[in-house]
C-alpha positions in Angstrom: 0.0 0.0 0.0 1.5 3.7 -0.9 2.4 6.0 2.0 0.0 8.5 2.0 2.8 10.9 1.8 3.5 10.1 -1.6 0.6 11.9 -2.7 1.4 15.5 -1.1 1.7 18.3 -3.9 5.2 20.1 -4.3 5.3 23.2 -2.3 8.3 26.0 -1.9 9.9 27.0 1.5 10.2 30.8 2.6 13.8 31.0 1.2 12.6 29.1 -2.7 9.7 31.7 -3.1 11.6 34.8 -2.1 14.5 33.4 -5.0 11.5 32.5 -7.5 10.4 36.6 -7.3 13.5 37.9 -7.2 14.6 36.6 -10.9 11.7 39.1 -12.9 13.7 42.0 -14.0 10.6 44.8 -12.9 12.2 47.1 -14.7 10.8 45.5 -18.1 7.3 45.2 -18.9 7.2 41.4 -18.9 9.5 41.0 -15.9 6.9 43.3 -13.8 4.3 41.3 -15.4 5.7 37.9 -14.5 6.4 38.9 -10.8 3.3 40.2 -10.9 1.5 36.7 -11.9 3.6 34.4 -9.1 3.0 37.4 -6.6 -0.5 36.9 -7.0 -0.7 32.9 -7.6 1.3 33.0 -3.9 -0.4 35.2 -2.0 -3.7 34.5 -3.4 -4.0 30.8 -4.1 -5.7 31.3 -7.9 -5.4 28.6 -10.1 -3.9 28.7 -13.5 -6.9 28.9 -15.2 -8.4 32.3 -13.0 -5.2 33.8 -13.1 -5.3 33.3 -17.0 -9.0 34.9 -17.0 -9.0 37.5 -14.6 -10.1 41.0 -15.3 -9.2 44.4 -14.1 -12.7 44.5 -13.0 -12.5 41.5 -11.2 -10.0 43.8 -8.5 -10.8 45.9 -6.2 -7.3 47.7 -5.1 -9.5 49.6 -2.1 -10.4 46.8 -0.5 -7.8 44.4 -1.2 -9.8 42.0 -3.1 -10.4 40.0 -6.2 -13.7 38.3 -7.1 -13.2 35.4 -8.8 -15.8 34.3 -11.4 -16.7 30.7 -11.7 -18.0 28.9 -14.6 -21.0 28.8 -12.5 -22.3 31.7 -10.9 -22.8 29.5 -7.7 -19.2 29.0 -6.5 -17.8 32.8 -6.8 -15.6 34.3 -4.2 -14.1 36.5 -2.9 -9.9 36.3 -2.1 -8.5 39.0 -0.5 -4.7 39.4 -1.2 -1.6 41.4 0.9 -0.7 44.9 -0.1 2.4 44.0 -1.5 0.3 41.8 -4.2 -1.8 45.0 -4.3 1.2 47.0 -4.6 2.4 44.9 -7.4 -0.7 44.8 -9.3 -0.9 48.8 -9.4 2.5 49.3 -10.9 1.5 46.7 -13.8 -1.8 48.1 -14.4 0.1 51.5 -15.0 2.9 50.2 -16.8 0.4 48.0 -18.9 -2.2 51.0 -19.8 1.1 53.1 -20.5 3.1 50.7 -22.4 0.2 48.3 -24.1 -3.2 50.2 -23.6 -7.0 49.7 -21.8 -7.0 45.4 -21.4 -9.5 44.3 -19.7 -7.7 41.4 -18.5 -5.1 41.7 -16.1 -2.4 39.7 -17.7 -1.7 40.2 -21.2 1.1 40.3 -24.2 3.0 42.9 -25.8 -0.3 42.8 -28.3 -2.4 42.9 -25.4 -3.6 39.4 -26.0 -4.5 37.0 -23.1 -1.3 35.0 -22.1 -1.4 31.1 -22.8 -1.3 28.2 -20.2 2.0 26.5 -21.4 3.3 30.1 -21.5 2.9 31.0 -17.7 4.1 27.2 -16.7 7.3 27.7 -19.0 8.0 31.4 -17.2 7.0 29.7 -14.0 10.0 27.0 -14.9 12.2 29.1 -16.2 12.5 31.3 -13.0 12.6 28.2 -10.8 15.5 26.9 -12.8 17.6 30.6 -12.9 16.5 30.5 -9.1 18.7 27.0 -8.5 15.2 25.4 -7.2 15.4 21.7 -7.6 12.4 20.5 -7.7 9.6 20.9 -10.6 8.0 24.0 -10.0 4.9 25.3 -12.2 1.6 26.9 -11.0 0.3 24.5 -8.9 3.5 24.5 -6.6 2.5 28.4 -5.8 -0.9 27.7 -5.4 -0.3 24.8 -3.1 2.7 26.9 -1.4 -0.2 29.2 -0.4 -2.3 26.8 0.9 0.2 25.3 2.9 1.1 28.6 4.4 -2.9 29.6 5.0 -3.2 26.1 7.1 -0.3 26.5 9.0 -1.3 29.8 10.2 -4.8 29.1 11.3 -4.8 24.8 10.5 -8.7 25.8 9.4 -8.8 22.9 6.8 -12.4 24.7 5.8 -11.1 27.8 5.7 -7.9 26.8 3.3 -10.8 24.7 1.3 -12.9 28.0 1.0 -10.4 30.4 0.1 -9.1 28.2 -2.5 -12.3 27.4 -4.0 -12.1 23.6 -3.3 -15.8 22.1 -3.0 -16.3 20.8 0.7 -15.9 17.3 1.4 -16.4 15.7 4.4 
């Protein structure tokens, strides 16, 4: 029988996720972009797919919040991210409306086209490999870095379930 522990998802310590952010040069618009993406995958928990689709309308930068839109208008919710994501997520959307134009999503080409999936895992690979992590790192090892974080700060298994948008189970 397998050890349960074979099963447990990938997940970056303090010292891998501050290299990870560090390698986006922010001083170019896809470097700020980029750090702006794993910033917001780690202190927010989104999955690939709602970082992909999110909107500019979708953010509230007042209150600290995104409102993520599910396929069905049943399991919506609200995240609420740190002000350094916040922070982050400024400095694009003025560099972006500057540099690109009005998008109305958040996270966009030089053409101002929505950015791929195998795109943002590549990135996501690249920087782990320029940041000497040694393990396979893609979008799914920062969203399950913040949900390890969330549950050893408050061990609410509901409340790490909620906030990342995981149906309850029993």
């Amino acid at each position: 029988m397998n050890n349960y522990l074979d099963y447990l998802p990938e997940i970056l310590d303090e010292y891998e996720e501050e290299s990870i952010l560090e390698k986006p040069n922010k001083r170019c618009i896809t470097g700020l972009r980029n750090y702006t993406l794993m910033k917001l995958i780690l202190t927010a928990g989104l999955r690939p797919k709602e970082v992909l689709n999110l909107k500019w309308k979708n953010i509230d930068l007042i209150d600290y919040s995104i409102m993520i839109r599910a396929d069905n208008l049943t399991q919506n919710r609200k995240v609420y991210i740190t002000l350094d994501a916040v922070d982050a997520l400024r400095e694009w959307k003025y560099r972006q409306q500057k540099e690109i134009g009005n998008c109305s999503f958040v996270f966009t080409t030089l053409k101002g086209n929505i950015i791929k999936a195998r795109y943002m895992r590549s990135m996501i690979s690249r920087y782990a490999d320029k940041a000497f992590i040694c393990k396979g790192v893609s979008p799914y090892t920062l969203r399950h870095t913040y949900g390890a974080k969330l549950y050893n700060t408050n061990e609410d298994l509901k409340k790490v379930r909620k906030n990342l948008g995981l149906s309850d189970s029993n």
